[in-house]
C-alpha positions in Angstrom: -14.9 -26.0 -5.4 -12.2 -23.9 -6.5 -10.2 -22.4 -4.0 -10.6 -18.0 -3.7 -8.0 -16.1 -4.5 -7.5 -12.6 -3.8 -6.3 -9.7 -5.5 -3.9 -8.9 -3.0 -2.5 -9.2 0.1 -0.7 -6.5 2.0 1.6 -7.6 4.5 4.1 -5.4 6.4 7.3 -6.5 6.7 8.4 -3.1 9.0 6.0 -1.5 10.8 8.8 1.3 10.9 9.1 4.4 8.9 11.7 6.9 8.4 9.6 9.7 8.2 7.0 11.3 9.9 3.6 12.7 7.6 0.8 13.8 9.0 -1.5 11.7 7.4 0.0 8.8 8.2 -0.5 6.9 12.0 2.8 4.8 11.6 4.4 5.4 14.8 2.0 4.9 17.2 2.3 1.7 18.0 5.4 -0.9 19.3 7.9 -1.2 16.7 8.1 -4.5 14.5 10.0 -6.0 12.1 8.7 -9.3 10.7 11.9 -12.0 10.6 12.7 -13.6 7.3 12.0 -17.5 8.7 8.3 -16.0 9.9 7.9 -14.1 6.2 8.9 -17.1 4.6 6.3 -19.1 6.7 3.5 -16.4 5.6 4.7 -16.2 1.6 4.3 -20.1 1.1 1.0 -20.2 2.7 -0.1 -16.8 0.2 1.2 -18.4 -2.7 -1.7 -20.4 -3.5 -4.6 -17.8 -2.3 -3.4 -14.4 -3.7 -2.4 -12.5 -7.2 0.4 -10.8 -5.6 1.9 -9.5 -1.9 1.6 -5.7 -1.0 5.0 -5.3 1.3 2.9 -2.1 3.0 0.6 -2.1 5.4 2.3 1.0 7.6 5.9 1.5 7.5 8.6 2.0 5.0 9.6 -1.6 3.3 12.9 -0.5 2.3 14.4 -0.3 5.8 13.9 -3.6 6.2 17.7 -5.1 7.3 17.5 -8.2 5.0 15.2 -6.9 2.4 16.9 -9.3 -0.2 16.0 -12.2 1.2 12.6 -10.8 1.4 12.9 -10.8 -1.9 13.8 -13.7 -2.8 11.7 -15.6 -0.4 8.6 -14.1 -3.1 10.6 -15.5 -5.8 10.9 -18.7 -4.3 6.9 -18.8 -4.0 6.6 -17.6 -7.2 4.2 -14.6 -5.4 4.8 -11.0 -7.9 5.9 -8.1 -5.2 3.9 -4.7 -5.4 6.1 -2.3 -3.7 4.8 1.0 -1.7 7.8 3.4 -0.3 8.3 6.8 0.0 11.9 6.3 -2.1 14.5 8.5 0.8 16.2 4.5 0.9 16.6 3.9 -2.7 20.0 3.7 -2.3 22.8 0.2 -2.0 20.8 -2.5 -3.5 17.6 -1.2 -3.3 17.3 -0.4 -6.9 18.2 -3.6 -7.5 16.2 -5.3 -5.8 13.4 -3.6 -7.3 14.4 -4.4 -10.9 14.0 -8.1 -10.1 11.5 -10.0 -12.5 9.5 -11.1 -9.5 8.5 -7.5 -8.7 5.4 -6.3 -10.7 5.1 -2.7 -9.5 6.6 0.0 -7.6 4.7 2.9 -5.9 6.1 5.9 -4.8 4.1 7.9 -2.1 5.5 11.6 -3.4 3.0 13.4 -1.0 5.6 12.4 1.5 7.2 15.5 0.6 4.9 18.2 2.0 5.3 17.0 5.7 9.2 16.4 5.4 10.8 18.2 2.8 8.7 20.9 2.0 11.4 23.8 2.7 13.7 21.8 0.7 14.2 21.3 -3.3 12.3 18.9 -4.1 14.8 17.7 -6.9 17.4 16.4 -4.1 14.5 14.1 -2.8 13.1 13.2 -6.0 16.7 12.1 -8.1 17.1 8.6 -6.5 13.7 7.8 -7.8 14.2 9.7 -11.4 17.2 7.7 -11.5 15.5 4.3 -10.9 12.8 5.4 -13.4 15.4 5.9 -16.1 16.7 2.8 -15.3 13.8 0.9 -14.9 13.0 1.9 -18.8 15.4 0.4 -19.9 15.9 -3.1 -17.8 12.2 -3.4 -16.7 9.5 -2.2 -19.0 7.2 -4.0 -17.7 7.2 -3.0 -14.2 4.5 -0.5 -13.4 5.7 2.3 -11.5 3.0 4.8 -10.1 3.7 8.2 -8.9 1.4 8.8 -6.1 -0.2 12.4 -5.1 -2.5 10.9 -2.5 -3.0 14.6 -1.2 -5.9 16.5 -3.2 -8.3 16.9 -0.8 -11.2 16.0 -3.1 -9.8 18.3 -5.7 -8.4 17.7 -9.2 -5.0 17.4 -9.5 -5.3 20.9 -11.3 -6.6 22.5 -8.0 -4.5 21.1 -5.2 -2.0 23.4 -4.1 0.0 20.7 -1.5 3.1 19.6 -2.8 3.3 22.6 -5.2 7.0 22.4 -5.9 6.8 18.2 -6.6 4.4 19.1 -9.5 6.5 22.1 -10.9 9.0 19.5 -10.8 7.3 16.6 -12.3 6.0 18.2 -15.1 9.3 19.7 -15.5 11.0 16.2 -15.4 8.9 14.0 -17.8 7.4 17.2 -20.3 3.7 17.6 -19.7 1.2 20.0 -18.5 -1.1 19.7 -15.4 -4.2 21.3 -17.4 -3.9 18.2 -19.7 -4.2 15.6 -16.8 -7.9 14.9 -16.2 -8.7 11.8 -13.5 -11.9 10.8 -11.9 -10.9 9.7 -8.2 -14.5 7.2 -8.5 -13.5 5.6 -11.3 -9.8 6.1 -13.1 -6.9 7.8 -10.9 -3.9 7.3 -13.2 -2.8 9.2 -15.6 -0.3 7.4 -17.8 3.4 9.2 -18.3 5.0 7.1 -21.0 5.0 3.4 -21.1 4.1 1.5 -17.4 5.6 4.6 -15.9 1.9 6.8 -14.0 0.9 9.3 -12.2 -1.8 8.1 -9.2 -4.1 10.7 -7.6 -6.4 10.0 -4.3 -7.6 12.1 -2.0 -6.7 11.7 1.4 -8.9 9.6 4.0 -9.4 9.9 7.7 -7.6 6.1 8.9 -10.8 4.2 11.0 -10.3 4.2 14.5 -11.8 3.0 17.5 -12.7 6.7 18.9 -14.5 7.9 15.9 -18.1 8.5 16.0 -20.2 5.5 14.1 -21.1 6.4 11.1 -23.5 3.8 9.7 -24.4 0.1 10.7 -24.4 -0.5 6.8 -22.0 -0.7 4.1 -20.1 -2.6 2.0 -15.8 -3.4 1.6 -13.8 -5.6 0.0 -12.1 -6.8 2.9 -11.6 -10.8 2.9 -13.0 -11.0 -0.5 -10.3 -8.7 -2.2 -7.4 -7.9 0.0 -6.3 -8.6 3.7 -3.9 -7.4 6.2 -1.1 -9.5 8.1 0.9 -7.1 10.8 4.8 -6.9 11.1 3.8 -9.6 14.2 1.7 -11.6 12.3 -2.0 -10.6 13.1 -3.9 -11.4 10.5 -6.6 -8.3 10.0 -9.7 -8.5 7.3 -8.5 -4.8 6.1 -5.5 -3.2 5.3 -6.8 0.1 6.6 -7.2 -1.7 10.2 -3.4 -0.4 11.3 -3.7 -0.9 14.8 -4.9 -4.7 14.3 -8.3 -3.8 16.1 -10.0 -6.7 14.3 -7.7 -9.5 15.0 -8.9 -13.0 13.1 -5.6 -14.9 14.2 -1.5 -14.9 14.1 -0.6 -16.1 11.1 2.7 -17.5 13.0 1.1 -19.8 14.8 -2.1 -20.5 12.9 -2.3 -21.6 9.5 -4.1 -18.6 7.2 -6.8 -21.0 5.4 -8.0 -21.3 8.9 -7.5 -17.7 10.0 -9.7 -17.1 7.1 -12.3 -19.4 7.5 -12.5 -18.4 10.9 -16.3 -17.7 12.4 -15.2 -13.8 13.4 -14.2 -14.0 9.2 -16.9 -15.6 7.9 -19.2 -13.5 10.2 -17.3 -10.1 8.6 -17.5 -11.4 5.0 -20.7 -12.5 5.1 -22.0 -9.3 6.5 -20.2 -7.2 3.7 -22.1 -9.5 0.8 -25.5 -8.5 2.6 -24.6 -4.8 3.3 -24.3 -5.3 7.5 -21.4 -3.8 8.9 -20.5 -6.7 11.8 -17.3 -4.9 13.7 -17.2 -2.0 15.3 -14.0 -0.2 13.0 -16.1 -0.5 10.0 -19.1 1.4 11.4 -16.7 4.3 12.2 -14.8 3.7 8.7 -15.4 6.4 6.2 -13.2 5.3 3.4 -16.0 2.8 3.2 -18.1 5.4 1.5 -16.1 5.3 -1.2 -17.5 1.8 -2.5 -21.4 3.1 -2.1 
């Protein structure tokens, strides 16, 4: 039988972020940073089951100290790098880095600007990343780089009034109009720019914790059929959503991940998905989970 391979993989390299948004529960827990001889570990093991490694779970991947040999430890798998960052560190060799060939995409989570920039212009936080589009045109068309506006609150990007300046400015930057963008959140979010370069819309989503009310005993995810989670400390989690590692199926340090995911607590969560039953007690009080009904 063949062996399953998933779409993706996140795994978070830093568990650390530079900045502080609301939305976001980085920070609440100890601070990690996973070691290059333990990633390197965790990459050859992946190579095999997954389509490509998400360096984002929480945290910003850029502050990582030896991000380079991050790097090239996915290029040595042979494992394509989708990148998620707010862009404040694209600066040094990060640009470089990120015009590898071993790095397929490149998001940039622009709704960071509301929580920590919003009194300034949003030009001085946005040029770094205008300059790595620019240059990412020329050396890298093929890399996908999305834009994200994961901020609109269930409205249409026409609607949303957060991050008001980032829009004047994006529109301003690349020539187009926000009344000729139309997305449907439930089926198509980007909006393409020019070439690979897009904007991404989302709304934004209440993270599952343990002290939320239940919501429903049914449901369905794509955890451990599409996408897991490994932790800056190597918890392997079936969802990348689980940030605080409240569904721990094993440390991918010390136990190999074809076991971790064959693992009775797995097998018990994945089965229950296929049939609609929602086994642990973070997905009954997920609501993101409603987006897949």
């Amino acid at each position: 039988m063949a062996q399953h391979r998933f779409k993706r993989v996140n795994v978070e390299i830093s568990n650390i972020c530079n900045l502080k948004c609301t939305f976001c529960p980085a920070g609440e827990g100890d601070k990690q940073v996973m070691d290059v001889a333990n990633f390197e570990r965790v990459i050859t093991q992946l190579a095999p089951l997954t389509e490509e490694v998400v360096l984002h779970l929480l945290g910003e991947p850029l502050g990582h100290p030896e991000f380079s040999r991050i790097i090239d430890a996915c290029e040595a798998a042979g494992v394509p790098v989708n990148i998620v960052t707010n862009g404040v560190l694209m600066a040094g060799d990060r640009p470089a880095q990120l015009l590898r060939p071993i790095v397929r995409q490149v998001s940039f989570s622009l709704q960071s600007f509301e929580d920590n920039f919003k009194n300034q212009n949003p030009r001085i936080y946005f040029q770094r990343i205008q300059n790595f589009i620019d240059q990412a045109m020329v050396e890298r068309p093929d890399l996908y780089i999305n834009l994200r506006l994961w901020d609109l609150g269930g409205t249409t990007p026409v609607e949303s009034d957060l991050n008001a300046p980032m829009r004047t400015l994006l529109a301003q930057a690349f020539g187009f109009e926000w009344s000729e963008i139309h997305v449907d959140l439930r089926r198509r979010k980007n909006w393409r720019i020019r070439g690979r370069l897009y904007l991404h819309f989302d709304s934004r989503f209440e993270w599952p914790r343990m002290e939320n009310p239940v919501r429903s005993e049914k449901g369905f995810c794509h955890g451990l059929t599409g996408h897991f989670g490994i932790h800056a400390d190597g918890t392997a989690v079936p969802c990348c959503l689980d940030h605080k590692a409240d569904i721990r199926l094993g440390n991918a340090f010390e136990t190999p991940i074809s076991e971790i995911l064959t693992s009775p607590r797995a097998t018990k969560i994945r089965d229950g998905f296929a049939r609609g039953d929602l086994i642990e007690d973070l997905c009954r009080r997920c609501t993101f989970i409603t987006r897949f009904e």
